[in-house]
Structure formats: structure tokens, C-alpha cells
PQR file of N, CA, C, O and H, with PARSE charges and radii, in Angstrom:
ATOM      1  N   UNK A   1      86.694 113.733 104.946 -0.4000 1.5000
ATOM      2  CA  UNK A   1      87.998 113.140 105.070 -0.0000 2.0000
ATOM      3  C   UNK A   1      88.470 112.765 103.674  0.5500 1.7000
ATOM      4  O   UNK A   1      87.730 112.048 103.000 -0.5500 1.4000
ATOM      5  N   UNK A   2      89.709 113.208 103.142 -0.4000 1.5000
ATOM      6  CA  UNK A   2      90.261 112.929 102.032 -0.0000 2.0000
ATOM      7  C   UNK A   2      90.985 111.960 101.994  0.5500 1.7000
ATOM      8  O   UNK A   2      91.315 111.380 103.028 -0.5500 1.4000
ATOM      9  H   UNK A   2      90.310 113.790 103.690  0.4000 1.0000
ATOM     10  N   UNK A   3      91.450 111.516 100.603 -0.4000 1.5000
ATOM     11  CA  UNK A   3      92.124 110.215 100.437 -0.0000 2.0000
ATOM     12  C   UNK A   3      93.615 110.408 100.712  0.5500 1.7000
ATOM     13  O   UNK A   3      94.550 109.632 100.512 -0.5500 1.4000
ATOM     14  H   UNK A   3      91.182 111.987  99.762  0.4000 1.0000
ATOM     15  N   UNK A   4      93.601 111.369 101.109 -0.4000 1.5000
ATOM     16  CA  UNK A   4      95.299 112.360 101.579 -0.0000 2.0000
ATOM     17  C   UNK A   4      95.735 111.732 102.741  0.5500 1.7000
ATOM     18  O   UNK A   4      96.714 111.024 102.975 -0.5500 1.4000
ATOM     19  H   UNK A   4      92.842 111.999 101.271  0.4000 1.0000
ATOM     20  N   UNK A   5      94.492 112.273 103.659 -0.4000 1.5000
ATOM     21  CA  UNK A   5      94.203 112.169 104.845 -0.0000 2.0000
ATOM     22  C   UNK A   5      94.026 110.427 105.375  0.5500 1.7000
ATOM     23  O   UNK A   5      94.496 110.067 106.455 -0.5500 1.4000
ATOM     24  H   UNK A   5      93.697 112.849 103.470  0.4000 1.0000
ATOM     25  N   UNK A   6      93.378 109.578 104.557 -0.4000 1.5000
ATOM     26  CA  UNK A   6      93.112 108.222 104.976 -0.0000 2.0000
ATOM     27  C   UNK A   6      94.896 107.661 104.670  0.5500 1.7000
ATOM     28  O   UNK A   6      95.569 107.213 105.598 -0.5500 1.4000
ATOM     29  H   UNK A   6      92.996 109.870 103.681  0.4000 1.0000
ATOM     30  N   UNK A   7      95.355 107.769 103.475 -0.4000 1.5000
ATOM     31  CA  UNK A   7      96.369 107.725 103.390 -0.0000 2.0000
ATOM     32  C   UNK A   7      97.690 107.842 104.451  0.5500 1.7000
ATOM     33  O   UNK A   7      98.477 106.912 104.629 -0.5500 1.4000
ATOM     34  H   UNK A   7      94.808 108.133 102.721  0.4000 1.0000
ATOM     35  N   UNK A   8      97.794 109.319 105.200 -0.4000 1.5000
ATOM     36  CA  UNK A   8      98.590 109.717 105.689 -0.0000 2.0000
ATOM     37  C   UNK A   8      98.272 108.684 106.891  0.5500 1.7000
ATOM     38  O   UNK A   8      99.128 107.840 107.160 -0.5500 1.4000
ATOM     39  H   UNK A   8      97.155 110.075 105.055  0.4000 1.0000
ATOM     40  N   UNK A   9      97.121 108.727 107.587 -0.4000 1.5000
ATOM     41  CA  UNK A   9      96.610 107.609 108.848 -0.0000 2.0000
ATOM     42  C   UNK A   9      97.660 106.156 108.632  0.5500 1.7000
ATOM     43  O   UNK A   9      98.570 105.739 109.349 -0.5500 1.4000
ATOM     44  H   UNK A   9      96.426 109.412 107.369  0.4000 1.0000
ATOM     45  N   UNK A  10      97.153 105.675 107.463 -0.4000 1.5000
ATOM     46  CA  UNK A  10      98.118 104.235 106.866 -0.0000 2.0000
ATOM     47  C   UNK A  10      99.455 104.559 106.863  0.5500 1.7000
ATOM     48  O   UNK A  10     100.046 103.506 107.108 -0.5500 1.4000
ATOM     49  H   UNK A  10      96.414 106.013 106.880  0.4000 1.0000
ATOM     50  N   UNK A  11     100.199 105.394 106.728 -0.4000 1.5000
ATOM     51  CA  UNK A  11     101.387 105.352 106.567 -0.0000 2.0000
ATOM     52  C   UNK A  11     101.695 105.758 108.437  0.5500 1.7000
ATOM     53  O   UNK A  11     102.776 105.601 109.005 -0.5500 1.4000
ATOM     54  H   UNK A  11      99.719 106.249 106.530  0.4000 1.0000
ATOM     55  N   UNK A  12     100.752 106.149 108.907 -0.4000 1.5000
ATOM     56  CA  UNK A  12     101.096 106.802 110.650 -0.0000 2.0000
ATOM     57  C   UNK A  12     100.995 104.690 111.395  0.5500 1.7000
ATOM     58  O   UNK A  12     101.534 104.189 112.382 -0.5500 1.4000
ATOM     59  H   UNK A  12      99.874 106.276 108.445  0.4000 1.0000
ATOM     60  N   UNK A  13      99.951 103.987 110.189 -0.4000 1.5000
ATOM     61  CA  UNK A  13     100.063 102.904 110.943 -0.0000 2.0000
ATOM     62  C   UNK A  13     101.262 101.457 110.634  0.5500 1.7000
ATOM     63  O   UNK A  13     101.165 100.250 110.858 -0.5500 1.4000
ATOM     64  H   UNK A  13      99.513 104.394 109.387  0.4000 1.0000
ATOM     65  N   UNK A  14     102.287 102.266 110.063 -0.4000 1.5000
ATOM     66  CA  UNK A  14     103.367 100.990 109.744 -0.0000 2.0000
ATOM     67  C   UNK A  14     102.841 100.491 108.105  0.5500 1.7000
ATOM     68  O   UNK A  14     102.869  99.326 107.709 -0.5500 1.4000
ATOM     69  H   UNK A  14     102.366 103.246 109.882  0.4000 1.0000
ATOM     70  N   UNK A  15     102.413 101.572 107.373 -0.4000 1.5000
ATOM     71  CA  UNK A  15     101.833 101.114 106.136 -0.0000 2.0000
ATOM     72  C   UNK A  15     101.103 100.305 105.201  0.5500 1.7000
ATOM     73  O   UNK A  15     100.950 100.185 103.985 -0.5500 1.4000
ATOM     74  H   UNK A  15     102.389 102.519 107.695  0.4000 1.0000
ATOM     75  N   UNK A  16     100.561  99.595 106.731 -0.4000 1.5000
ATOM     76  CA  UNK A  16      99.964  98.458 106.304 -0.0000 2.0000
ATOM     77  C   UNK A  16      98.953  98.434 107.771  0.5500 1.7000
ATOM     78  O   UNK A  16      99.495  98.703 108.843 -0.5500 1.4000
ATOM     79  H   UNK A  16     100.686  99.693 107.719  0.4000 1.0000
ATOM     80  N   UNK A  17      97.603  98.126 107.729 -0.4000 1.5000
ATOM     81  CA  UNK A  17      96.408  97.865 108.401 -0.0000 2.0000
ATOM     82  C   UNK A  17      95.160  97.445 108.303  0.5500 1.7000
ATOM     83  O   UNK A  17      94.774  97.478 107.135 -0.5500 1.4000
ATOM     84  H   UNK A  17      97.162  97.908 106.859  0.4000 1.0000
ATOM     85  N   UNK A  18      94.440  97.098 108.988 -0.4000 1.5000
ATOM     86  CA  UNK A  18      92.923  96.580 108.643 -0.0000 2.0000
ATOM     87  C   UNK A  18      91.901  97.960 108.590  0.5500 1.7000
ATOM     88  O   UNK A  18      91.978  99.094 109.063 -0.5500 1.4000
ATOM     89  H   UNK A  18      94.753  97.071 109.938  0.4000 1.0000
ATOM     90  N   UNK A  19      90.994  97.291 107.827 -0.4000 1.5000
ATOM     91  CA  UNK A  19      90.047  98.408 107.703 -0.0000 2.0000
ATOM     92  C   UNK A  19      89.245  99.025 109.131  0.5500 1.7000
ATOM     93  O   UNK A  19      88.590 100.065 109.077 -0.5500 1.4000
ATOM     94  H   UNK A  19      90.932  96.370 107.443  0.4000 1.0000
ATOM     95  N   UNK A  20      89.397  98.240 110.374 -0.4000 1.5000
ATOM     96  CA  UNK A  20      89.190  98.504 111.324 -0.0000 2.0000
ATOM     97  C   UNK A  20      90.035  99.829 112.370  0.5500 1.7000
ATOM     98  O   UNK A  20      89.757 100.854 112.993 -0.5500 1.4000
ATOM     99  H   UNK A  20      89.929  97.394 110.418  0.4000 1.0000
ATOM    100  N   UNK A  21      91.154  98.993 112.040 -0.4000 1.5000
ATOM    101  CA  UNK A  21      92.431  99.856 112.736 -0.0000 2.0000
ATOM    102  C   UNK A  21      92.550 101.202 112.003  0.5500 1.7000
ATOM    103  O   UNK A  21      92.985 102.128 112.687 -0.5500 1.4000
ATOM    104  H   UNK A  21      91.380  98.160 111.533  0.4000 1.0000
ATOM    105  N   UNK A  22      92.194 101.496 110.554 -0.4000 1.5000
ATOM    106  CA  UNK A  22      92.350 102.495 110.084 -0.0000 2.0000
ATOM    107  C   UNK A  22      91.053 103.865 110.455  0.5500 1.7000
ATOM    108  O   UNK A  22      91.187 105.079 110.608 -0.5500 1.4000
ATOM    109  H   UNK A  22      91.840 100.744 109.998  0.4000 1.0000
ATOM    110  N   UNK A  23      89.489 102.693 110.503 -0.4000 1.5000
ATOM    111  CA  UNK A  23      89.180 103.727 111.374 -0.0000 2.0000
ATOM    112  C   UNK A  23      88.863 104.111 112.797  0.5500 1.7000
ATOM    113  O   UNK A  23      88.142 104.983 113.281 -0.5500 1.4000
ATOM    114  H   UNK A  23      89.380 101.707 110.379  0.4000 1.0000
ATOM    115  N   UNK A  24      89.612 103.205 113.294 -0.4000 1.5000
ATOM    116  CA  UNK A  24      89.399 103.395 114.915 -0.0000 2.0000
ATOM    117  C   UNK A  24      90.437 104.527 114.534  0.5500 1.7000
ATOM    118  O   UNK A  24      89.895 105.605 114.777 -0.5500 1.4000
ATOM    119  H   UNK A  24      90.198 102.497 112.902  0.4000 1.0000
ATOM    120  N   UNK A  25      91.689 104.712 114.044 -0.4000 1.5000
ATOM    121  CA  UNK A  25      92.989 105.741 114.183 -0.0000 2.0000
ATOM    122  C   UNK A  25      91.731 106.983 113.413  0.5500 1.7000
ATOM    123  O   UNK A  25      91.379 107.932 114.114 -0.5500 1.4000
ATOM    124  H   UNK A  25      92.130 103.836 113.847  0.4000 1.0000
ATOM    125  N   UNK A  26      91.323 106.875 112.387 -0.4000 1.5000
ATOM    126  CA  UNK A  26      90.679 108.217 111.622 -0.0000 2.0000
ATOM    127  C   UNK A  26      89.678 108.777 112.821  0.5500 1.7000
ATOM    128  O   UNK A  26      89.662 110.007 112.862 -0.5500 1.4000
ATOM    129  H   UNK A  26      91.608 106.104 111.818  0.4000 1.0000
ATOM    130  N   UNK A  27      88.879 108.150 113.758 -0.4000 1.5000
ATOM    131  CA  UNK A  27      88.087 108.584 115.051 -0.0000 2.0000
ATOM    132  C   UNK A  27      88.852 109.271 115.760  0.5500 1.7000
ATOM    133  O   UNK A  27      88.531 110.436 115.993 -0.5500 1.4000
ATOM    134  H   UNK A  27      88.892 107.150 113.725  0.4000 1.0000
ATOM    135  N   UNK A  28      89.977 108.772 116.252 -0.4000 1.5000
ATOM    136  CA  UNK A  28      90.431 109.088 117.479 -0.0000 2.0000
ATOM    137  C   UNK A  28      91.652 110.735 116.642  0.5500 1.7000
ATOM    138  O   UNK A  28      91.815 111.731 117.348 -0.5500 1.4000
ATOM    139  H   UNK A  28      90.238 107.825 116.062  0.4000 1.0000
ATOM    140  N   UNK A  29      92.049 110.698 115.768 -0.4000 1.5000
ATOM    141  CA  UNK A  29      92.424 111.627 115.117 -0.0000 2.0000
ATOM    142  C   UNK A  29      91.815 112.807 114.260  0.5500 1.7000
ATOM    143  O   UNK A  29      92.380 113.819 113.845 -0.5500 1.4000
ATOM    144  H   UNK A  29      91.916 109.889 115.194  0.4000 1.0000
ATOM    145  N   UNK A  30      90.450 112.378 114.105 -0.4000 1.5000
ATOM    146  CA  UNK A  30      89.232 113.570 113.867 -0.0000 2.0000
ATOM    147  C   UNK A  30      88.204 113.251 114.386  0.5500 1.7000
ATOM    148  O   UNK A  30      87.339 112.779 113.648 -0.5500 1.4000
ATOM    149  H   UNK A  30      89.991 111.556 114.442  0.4000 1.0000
ATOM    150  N   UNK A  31      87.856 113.422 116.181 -0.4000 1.5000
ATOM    151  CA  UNK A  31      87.230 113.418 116.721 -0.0000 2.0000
ATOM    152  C   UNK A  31      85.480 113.882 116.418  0.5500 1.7000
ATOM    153  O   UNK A  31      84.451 113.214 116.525 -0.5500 1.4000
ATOM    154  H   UNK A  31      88.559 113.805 116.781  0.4000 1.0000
ATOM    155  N   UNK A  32      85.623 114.772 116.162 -0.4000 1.5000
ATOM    156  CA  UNK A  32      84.309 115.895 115.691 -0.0000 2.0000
ATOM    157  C   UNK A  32      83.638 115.531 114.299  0.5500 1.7000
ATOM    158  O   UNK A  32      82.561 115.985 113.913 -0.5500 1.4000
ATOM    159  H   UNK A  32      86.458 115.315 116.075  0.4000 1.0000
ATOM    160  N   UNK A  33      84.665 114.394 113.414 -0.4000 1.5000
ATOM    161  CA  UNK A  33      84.195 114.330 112.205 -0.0000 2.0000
ATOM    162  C   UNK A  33      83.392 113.013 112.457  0.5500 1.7000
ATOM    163  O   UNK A  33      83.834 112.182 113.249 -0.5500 1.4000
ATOM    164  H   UNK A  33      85.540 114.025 113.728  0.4000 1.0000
ATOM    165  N   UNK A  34      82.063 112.789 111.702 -0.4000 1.5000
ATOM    166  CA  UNK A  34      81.898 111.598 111.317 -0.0000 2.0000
ATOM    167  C   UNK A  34      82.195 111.176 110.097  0.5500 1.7000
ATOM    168  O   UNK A  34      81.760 110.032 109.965 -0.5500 1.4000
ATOM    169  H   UNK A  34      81.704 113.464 111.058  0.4000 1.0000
ATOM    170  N   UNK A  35      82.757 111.576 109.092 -0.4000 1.5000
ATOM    171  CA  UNK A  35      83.487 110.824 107.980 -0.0000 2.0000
ATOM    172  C   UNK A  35      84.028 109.594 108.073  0.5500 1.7000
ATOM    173  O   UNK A  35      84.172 108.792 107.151 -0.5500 1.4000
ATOM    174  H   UNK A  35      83.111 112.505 109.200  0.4000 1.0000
ATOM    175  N   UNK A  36      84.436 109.411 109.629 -0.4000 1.5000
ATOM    176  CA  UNK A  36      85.308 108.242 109.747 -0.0000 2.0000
ATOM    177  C   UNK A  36      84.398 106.775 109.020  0.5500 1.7000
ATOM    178  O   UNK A  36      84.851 105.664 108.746 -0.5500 1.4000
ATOM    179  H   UNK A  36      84.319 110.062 110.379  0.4000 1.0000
ATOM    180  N   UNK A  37      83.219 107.224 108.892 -0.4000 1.5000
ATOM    181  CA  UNK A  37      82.186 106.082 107.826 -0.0000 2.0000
ATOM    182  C   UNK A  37      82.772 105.961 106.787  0.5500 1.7000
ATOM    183  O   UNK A  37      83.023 104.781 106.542 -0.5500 1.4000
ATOM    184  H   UNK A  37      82.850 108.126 109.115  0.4000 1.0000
ATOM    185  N   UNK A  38      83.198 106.836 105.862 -0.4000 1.5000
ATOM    186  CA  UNK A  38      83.402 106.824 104.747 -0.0000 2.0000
ATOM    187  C   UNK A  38      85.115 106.195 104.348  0.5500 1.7000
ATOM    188  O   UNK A  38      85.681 106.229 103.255 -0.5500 1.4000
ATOM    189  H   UNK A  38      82.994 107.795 106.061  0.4000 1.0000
ATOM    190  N   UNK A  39      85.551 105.726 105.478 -0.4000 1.5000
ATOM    191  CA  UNK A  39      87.141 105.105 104.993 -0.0000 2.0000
ATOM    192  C   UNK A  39      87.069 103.815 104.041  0.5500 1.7000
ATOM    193  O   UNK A  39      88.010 103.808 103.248 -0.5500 1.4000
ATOM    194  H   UNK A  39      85.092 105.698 106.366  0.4000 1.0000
ATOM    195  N   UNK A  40      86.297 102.844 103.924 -0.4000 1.5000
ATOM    196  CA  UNK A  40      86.204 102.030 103.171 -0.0000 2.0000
ATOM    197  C   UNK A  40      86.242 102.567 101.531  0.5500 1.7000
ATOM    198  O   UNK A  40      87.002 102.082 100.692 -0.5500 1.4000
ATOM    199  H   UNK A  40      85.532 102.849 104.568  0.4000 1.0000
ATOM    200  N   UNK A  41      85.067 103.887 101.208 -0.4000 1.5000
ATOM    201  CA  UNK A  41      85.042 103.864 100.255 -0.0000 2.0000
ATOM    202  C   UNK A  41      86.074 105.037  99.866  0.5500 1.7000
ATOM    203  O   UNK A  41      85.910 105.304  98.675 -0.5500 1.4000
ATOM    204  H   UNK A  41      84.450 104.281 101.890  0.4000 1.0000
ATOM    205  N   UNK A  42      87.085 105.837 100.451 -0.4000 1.5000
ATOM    206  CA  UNK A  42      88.332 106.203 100.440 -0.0000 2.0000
ATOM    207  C   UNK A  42      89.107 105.315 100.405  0.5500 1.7000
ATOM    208  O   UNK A  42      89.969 105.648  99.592 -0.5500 1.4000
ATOM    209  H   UNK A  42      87.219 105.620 101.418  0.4000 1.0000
ATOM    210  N   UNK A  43      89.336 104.324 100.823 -0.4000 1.5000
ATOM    211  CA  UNK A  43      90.523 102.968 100.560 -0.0000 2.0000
ATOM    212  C   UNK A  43      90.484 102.169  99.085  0.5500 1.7000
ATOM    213  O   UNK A  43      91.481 101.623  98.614 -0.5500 1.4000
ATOM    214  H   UNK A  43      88.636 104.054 101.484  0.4000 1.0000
ATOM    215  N   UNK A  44      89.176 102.188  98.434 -0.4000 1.5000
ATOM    216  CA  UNK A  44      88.935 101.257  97.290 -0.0000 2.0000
ATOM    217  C   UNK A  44      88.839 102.680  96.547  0.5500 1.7000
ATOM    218  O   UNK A  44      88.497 102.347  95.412 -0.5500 1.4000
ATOM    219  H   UNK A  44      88.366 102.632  98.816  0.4000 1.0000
ATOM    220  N   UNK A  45      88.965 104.277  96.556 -0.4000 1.5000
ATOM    221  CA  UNK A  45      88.823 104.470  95.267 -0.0000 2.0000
ATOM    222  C   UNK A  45      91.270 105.038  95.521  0.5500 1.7000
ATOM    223  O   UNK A  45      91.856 105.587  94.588 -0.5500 1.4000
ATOM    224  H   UNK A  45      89.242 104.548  97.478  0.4000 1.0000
ATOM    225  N   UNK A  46      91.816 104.777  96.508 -0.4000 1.5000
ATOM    226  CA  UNK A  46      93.261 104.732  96.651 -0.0000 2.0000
ATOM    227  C   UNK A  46      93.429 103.492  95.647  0.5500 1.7000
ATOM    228  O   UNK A  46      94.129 103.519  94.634 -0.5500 1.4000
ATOM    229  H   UNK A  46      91.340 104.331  97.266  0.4000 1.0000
ATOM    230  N   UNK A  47      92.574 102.262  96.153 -0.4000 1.5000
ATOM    231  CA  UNK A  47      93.275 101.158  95.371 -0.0000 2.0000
ATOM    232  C   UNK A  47      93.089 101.108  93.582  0.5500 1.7000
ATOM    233  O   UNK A  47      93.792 100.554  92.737 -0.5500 1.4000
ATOM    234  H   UNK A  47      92.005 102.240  96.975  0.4000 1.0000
ATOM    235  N   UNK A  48      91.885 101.901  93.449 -0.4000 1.5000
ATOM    236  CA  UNK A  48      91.701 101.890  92.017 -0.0000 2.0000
ATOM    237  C   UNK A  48      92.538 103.029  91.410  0.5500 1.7000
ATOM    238  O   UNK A  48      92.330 103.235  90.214 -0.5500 1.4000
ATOM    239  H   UNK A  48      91.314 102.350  94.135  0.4000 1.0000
ATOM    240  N   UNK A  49      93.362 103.731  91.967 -0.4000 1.5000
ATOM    241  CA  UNK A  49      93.786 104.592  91.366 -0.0000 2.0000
ATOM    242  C   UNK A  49      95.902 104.325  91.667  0.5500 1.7000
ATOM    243  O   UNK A  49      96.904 104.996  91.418 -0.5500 1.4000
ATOM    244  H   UNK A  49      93.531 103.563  92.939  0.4000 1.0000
ATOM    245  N   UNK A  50      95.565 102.737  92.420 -0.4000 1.5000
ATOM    246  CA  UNK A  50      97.282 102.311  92.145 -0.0000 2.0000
ATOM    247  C   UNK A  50      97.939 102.576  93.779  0.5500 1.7000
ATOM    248  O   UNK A  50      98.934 101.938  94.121 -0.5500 1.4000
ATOM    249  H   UNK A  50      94.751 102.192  92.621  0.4000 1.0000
ATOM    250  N   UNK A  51      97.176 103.732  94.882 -0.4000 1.5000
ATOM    251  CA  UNK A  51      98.349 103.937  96.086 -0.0000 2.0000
ATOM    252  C   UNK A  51      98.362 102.804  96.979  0.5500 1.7000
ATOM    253  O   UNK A  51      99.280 102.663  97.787 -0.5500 1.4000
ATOM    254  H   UNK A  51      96.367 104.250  94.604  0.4000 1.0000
ATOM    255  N   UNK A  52      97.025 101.660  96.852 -0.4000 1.5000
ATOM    256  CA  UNK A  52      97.468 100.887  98.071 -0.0000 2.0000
ATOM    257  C   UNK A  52      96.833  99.749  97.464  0.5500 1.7000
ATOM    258  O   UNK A  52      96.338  99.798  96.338 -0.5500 1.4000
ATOM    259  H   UNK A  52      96.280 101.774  96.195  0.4000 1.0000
ATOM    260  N   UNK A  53      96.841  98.490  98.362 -0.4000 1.5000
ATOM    261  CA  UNK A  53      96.123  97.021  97.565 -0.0000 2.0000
ATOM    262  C   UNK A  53      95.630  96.526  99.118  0.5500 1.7000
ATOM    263  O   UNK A  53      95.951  96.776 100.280 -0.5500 1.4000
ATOM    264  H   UNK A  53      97.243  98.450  99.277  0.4000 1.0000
ATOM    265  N   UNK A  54      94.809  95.807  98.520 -0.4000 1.5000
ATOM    266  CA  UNK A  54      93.490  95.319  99.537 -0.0000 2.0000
ATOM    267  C   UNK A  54      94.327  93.782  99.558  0.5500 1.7000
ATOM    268  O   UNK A  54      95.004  93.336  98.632 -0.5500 1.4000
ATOM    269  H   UNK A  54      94.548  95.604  97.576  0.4000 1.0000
ATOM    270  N   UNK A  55      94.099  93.196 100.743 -0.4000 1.5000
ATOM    271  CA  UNK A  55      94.511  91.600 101.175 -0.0000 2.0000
ATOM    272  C   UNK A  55      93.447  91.091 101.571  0.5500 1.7000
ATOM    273  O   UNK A  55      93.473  91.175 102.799 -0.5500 1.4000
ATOM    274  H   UNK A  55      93.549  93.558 101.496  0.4000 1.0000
ATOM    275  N   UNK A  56      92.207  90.446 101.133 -0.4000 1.5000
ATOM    276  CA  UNK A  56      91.431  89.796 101.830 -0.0000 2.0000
ATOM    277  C   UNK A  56      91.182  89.478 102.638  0.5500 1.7000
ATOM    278  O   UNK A  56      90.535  88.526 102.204 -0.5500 1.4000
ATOM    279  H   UNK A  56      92.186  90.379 100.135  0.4000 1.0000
ATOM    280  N   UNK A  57      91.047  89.358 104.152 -0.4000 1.5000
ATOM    281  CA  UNK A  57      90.891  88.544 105.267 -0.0000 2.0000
ATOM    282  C   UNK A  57      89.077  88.168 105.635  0.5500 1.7000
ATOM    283  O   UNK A  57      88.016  88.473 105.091 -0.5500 1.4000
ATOM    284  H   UNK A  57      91.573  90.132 104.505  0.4000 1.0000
ATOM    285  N   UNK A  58      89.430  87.433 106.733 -0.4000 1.5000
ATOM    286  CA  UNK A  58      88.076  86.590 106.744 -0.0000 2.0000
ATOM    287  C   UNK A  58      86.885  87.815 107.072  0.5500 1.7000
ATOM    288  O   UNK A  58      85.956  88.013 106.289 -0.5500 1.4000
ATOM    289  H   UNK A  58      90.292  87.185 107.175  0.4000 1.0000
ATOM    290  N   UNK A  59      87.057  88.565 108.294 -0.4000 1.5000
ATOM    291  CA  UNK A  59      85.679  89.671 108.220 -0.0000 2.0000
ATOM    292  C   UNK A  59      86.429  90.800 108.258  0.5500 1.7000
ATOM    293  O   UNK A  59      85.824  91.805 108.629 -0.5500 1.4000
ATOM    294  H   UNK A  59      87.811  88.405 108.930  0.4000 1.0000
ATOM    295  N   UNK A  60      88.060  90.971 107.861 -0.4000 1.5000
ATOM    296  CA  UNK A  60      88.110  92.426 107.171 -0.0000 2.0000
ATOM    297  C   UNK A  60      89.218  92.334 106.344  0.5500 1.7000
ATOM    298  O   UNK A  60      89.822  91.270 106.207 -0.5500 1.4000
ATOM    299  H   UNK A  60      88.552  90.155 107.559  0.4000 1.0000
ATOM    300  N   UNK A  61      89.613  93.611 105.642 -0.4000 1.5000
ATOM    301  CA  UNK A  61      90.689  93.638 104.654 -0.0000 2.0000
ATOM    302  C   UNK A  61      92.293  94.384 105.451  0.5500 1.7000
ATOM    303  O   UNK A  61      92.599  95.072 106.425 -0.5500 1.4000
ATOM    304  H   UNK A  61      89.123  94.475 105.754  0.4000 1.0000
ATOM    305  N   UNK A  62      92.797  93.857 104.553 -0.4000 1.5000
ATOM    306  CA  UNK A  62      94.223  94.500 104.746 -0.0000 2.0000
ATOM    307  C   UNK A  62      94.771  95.145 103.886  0.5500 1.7000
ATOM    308  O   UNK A  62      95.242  94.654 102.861 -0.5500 1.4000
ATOM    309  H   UNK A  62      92.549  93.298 103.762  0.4000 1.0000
ATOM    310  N   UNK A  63      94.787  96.365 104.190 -0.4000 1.5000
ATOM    311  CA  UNK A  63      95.217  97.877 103.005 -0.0000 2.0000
ATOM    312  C   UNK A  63      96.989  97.964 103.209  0.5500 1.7000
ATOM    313  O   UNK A  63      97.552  98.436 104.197 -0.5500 1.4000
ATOM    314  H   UNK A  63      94.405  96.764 105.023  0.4000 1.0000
ATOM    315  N   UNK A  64      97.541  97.479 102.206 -0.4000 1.5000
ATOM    316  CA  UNK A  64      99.175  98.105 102.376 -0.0000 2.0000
ATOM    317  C   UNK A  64      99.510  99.257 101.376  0.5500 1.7000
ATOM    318  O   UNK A  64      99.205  99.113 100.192 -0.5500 1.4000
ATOM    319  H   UNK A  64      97.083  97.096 101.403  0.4000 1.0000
ATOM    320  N   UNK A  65      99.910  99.994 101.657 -0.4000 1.5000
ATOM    321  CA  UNK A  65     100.903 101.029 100.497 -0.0000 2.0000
ATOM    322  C   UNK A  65     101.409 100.632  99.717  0.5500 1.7000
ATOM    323  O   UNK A  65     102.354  99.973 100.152 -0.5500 1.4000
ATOM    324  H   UNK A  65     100.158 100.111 102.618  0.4000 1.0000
ATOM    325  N   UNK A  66     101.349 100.620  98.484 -0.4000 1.5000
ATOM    326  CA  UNK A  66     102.158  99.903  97.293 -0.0000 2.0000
ATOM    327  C   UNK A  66     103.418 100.676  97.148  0.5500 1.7000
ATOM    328  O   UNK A  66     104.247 100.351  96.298 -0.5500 1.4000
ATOM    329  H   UNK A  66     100.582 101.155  98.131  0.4000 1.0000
TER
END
């Protein structure tokens, strides 16, 4: 799963979501893949490279589109 792809999910979810919601949507939208593990570390290398910013919350984060 690419950072295209985690991306495009966030923008399918109102551009803004938890790291949960992003991969319950990446499961249910690539069924067959297990990548859906790997969305966390697709979200932090988006944020290091400027497309989205992390919001802290208590046991998860909140990814918006910059």
C-alpha cells in the first residue's frame, strides 16, 4: 500500500481521521492485502515529507491534510 493510496483513503474520509478509521477504511477497501499494518508508518513518512500533520489524542492520532 502506497502513500498515494493511504492518502487518497484520507481524503475519501473528509480529510481528516484517526489512525484507526484510516485502517479499518484501507481493510475494507483492499481486502486481500495485509498492508493495512503498515498505515501508521505510511502516515508519519506523509507527515515528514509536509502532506498531512498528526494531532495527538489520548490512544490514537489524528491525521489531517495540510
Amino acid at each position: 500500500m502506497s502513500q498515494t493510496e493511504i492518502l487518497a483513503i484520507l481524503k475519501e474520509l473528509g480529510g481528516e481521521a484517526t489512525t484507526k478509521e484510516i485502517k479499518k477504511r484501507a481493510k475494507e477497501k483492499f481486502p486481500d492485502c495485509t498492508l493495512h499494518i503498515y498505515v501508521k508508518n505510511r502516515l508519519l513518512k506523509l507527515k515528514k515529507w509536509g502532506y498531512v500533520e498528526e494531532i495527538l489524542l489520548d490512544k490514537d492520532s489524528l491525521w489531517k491534510i495540510i
